[in-house]
C-alpha positions in Angstrom: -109.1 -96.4 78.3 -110.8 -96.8 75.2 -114.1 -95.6 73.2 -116.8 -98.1 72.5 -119.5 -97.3 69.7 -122.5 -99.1 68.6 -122.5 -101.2 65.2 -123.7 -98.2 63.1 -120.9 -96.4 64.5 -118.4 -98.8 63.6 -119.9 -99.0 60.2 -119.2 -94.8 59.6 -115.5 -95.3 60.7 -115.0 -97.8 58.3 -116.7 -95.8 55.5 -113.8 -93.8 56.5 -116.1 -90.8 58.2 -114.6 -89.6 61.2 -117.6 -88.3 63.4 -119.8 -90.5 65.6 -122.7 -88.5 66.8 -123.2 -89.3 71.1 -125.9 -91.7 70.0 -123.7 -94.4 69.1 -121.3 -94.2 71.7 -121.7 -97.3 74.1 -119.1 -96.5 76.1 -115.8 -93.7 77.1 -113.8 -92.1 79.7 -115.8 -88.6 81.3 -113.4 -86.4 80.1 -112.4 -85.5 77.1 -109.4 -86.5 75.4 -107.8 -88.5 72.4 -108.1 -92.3 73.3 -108.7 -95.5 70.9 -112.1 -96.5 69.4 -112.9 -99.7 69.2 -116.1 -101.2 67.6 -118.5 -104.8 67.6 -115.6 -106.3 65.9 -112.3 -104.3 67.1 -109.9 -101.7 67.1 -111.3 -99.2 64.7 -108.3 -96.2 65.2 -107.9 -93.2 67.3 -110.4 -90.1 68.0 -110.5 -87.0 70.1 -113.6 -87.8 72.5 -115.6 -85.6 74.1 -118.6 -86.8 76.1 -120.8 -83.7 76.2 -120.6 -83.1 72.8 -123.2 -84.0 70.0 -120.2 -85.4 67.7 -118.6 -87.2 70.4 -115.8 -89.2 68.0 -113.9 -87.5 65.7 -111.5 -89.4 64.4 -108.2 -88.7 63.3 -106.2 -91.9 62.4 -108.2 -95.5 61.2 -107.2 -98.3 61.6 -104.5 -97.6 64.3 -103.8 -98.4 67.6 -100.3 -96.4 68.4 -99.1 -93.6 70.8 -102.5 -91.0 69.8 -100.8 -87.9 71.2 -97.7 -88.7 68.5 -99.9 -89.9 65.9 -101.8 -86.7 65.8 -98.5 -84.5 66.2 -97.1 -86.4 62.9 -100.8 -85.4 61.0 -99.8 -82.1 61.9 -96.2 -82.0 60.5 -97.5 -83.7 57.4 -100.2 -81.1 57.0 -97.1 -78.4 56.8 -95.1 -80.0 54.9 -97.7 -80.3 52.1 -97.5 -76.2 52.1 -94.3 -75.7 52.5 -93.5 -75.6 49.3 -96.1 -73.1 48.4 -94.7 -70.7 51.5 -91.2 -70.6 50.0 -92.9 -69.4 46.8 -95.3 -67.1 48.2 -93.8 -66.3 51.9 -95.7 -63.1 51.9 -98.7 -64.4 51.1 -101.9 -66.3 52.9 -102.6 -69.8 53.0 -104.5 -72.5 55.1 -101.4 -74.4 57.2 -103.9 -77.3 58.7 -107.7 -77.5 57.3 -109.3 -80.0 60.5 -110.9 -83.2 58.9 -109.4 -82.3 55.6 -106.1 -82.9 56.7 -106.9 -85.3 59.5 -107.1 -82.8 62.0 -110.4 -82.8 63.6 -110.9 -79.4 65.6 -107.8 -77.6 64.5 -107.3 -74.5 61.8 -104.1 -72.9 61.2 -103.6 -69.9 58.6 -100.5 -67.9 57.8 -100.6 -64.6 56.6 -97.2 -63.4 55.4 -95.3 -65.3 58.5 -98.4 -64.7 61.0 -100.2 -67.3 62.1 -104.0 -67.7 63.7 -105.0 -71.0 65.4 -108.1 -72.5 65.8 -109.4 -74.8 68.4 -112.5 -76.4 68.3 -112.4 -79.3 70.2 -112.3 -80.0 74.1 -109.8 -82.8 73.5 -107.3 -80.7 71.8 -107.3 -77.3 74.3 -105.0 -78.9 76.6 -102.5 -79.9 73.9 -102.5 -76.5 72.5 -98.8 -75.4 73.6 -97.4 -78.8 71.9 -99.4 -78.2 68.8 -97.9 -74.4 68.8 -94.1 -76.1 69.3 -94.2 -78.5 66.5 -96.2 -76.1 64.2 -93.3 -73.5 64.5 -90.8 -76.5 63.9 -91.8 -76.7 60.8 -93.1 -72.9 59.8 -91.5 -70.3 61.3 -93.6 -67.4 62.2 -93.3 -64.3 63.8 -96.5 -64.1 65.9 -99.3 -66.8 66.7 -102.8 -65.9 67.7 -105.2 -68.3 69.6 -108.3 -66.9 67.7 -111.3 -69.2 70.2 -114.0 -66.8 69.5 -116.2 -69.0 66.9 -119.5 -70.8 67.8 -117.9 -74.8 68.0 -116.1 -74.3 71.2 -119.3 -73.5 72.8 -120.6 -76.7 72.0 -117.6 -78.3 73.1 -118.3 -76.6 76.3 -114.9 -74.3 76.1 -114.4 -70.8 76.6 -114.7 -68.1 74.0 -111.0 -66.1 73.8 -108.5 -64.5 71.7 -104.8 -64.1 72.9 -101.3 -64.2 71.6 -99.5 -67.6 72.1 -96.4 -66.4 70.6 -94.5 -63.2 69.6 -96.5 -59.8 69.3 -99.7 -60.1 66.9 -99.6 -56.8 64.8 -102.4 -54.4 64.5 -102.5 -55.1 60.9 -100.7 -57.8 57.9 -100.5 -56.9 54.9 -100.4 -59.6 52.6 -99.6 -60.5 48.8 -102.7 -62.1 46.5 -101.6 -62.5 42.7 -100.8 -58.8 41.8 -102.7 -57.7 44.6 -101.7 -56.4 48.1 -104.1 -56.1 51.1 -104.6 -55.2 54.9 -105.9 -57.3 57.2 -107.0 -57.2 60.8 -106.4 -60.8 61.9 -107.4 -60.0 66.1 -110.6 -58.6 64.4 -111.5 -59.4 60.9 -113.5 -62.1 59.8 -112.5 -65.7 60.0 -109.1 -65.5 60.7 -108.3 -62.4 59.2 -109.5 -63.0 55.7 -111.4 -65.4 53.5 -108.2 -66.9 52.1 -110.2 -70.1 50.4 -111.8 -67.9 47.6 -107.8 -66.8 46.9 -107.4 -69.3 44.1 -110.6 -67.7 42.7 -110.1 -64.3 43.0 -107.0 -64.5 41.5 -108.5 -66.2 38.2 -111.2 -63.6 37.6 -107.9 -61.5 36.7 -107.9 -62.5 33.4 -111.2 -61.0 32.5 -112.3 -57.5 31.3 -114.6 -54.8 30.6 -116.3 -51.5 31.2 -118.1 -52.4 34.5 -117.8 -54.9 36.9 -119.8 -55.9 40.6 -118.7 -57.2 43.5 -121.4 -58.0 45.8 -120.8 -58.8 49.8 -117.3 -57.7 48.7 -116.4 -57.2 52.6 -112.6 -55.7 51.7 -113.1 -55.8 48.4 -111.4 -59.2 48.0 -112.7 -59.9 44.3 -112.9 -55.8 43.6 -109.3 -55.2 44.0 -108.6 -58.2 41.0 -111.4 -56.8 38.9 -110.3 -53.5 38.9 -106.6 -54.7 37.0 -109.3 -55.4 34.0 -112.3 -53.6 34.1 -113.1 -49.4 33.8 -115.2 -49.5 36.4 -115.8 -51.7 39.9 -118.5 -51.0 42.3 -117.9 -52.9 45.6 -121.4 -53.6 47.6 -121.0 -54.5 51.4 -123.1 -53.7 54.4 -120.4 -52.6 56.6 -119.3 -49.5 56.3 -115.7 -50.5 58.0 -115.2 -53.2 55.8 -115.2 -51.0 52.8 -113.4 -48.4 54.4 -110.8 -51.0 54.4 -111.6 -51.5 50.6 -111.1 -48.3 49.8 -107.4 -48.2 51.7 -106.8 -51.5 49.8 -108.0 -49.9 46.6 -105.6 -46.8 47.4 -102.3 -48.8 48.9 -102.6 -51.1 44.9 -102.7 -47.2 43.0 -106.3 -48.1 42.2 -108.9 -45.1 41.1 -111.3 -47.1 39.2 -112.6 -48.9 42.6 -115.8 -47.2 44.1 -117.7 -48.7 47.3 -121.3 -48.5 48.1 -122.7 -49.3 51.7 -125.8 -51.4 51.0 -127.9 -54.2 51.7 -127.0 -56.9 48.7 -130.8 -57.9 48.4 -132.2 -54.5 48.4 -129.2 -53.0 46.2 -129.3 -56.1 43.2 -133.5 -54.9 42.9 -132.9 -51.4 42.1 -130.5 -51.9 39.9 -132.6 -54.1 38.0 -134.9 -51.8 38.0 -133.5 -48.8 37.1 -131.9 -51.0 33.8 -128.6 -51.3 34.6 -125.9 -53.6 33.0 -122.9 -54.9 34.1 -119.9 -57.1 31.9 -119.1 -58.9 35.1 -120.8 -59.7 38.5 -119.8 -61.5 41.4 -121.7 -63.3 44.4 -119.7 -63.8 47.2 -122.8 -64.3 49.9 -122.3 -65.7 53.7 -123.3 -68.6 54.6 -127.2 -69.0 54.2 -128.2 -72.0 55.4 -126.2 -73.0 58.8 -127.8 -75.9 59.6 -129.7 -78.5 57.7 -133.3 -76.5 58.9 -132.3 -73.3 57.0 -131.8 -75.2 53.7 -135.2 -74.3 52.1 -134.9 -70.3 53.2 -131.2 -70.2 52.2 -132.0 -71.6 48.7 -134.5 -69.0 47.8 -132.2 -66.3 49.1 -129.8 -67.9 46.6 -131.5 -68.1 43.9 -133.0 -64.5 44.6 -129.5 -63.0 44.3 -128.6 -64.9 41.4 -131.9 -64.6 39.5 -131.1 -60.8 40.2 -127.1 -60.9 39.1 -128.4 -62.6 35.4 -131.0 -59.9 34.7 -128.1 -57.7 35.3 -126.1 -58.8 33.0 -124.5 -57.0 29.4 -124.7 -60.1 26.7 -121.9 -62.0 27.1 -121.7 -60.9 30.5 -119.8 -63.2 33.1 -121.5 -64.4 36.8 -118.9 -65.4 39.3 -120.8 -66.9 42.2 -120.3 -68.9 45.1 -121.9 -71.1 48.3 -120.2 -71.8 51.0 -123.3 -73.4 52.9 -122.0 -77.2 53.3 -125.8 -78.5 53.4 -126.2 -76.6 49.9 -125.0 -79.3 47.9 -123.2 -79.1 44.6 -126.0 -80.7 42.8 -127.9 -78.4 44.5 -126.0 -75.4 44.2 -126.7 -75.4 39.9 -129.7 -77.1 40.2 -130.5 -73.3 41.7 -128.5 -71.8 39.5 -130.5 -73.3 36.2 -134.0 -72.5 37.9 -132.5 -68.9 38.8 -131.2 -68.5 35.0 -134.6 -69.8 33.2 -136.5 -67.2 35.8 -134.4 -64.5 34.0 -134.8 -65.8 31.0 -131.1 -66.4 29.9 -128.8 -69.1 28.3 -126.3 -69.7 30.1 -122.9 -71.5 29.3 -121.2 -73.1 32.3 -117.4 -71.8 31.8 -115.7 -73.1 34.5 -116.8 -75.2 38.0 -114.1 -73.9 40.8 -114.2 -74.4 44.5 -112.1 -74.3 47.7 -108.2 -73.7 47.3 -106.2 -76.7 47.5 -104.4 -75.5 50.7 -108.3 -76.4 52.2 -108.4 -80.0 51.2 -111.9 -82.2 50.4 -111.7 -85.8 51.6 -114.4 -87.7 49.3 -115.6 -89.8 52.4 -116.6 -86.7 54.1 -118.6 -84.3 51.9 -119.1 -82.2 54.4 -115.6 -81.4 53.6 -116.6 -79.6 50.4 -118.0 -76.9 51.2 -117.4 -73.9 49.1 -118.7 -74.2 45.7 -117.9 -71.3 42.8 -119.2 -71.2 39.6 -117.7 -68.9 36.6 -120.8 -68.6 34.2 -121.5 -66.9 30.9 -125.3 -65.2 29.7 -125.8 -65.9 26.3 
């Protein structure tokens, strides 16, 4: 059985984009699965298919024609092996084992967190192949417990069930886990993602090397950037609306011998306006903001919320002072991400100097055919 799309689909596959939206699909089989996709012209390689969604083709090998079930199983090994290096450095640290399109995985997330693992599945196609995929993942990295973590918004549009269970080994209540010269707690059955937000790691862990009297982390839900700052500055203030997530901070903070960390339960819009009022100044702040704009329709609101926050975080700035912020809105581009940036900087009225253009760690990989790959943007930026 096979998968027929229309020319314009064709044409995206061989622009090496793997996702054919419903509209271009001529013909498939009425379930879902992983079959061949062929075009006006031919074979065009081998997809997971699912009728009922909206992204019907997602592609995960072009141009071939073999055994899909094994081709997909060897995307998988190669994904570990790219990390496995990085493991045997770092085995009690966290680290993105398969990142979906990014490493030819359509559907599929896999994070370890010091010799844990959570899975991801996304995709009707893949829920049936899930023990295999668990097998030849724990081939290649051994870990001690694996948690199916199915709770996130795509497998409803897939039509699957929203679950979390153990697939292997008991899942502990909490792991803690080694960042740079930080250690932290996480609650992977219940915290964010899949326990943390392991793809600002690289990023936390360079803000390090900076210091001062006072630093800010805003949306700082554990205190992922606080705990760094507070190795180099007097004084952090961690901002979050949660008051469990900073409770968590706070045991973070404590568990590192840190005294210098203090937590504030606010909203980030309503705390950044009084403290521009009331004057104050910080040597370092950081944005670390959820996703604003979900969806291509929330793209004008979500960039004024941006640039609201930022606009804010440069007023509050000491001269010299360092921004560290971030988007991780994929329909906020990166032209578009400092193109916000220099209108929220002239509002404030400050030069700015552009010290350093970061993004996603290299454990969640960015395929140039597919921006929406790149997602997380981070800029390190300096007022004048």
């Amino acid at each position: 059985m096979r998968v027929r799309v229309s020319a314009r689909g064709a044409a995206r596959i061989l622009a090496r984009h793997p996702w054919v939206y419903k509209s271009d699909v001529l013909e498939g089989p009425q379930t879902p699965g992983l079959y061949p996709v062929q075009g006006p012209r031919g074979s065009l390689g081998l997809a997971l298919y699912n009728p009922l969604s909206e992204i019907s083709v997602r592609v995960f090998a072009f141009g071939e024609d073999g055994p899909p079930e094994e081709t997909l199983l060897a995307n998988l090994r190669k994904a570990l092996a790219r990390r496995k290096t990085a493991l045997a450095a770092e085995p009690e640290g966290a680290f993105r084992l398969v990142h979906a399109e990014g490493d030819l995985l359509p559907g599929l997330v896999l994070d370890y967190y010091a010799g844990h693992g959570v899975i991801q599945i996304g995709s009707a196609a893949l829920e049936p192949l899930t023990q295999r995929l668990v097998e030849a993942a724990q081939t290649e990295v051994a870990m001690q417990s694996l948690l199916a973590k199915n709770n996130h918004r795509s497998r409803s549009l897939e039509g699957l069930p929203l679950e979390v269970r153990p697939l292997l080994g008991r899942v502990p209540d909490a792991v803690t886990v080694r960042e740079g010269t930080i250690f932290y707690r996480t609650d992977l059955k219940e915290g964010q993602k899949t326990g943390a937000f392991i793809d600002q790691r690289d990023n936390r862990i360079r803000l390090e090397a900076f210091r001062g009297k006072r630093a800010l982390d805003v949306f700082s839900y554990h205190g992922s950037f606080a705990l760094h700052l507070a190795r180099g500055f007097e004084q952090v203030i961690a901002v979050d609306s949660s008051a469990p997530a900073l409770h968590r901070a706070e045991e973070n903070a404590q568990a590192n011998g840190l005294d210098n960390l203090v937590t504030v339960e606010a909203n980030a819009f309503e705390f950044l306006r009084e403290e521009e009022r009331r004057g104050a100044r910080y040597d370092l702040v950081v944005l670390d903001p959820p996703a604003f704009a979900k969806s291509r329709r929330d793209l004008e609101r979500a960039y004024g919320a941006y640039k609201e926050i930022n606009l804010r975080a440069f007023k509050l700035l000491a001269p010299g002072g360092i921004l560290a912020t971030a988007s991780c809105s994929h329909h906020l581009t990166e032209p578009l991400f400092y193109q916000m940036l220099a209108e929220a900087a002239a509002d404030a009225q400050r030069s700015v100097r552009v010290v350093e253009k970061r993004g996603q760690g290299w454990d969640h990989p960015v395929l140039l055919n597919v921006p929406e790959t790149h997602y997380l943007k981070f800029a390190i930026l300096e007022a004048l």
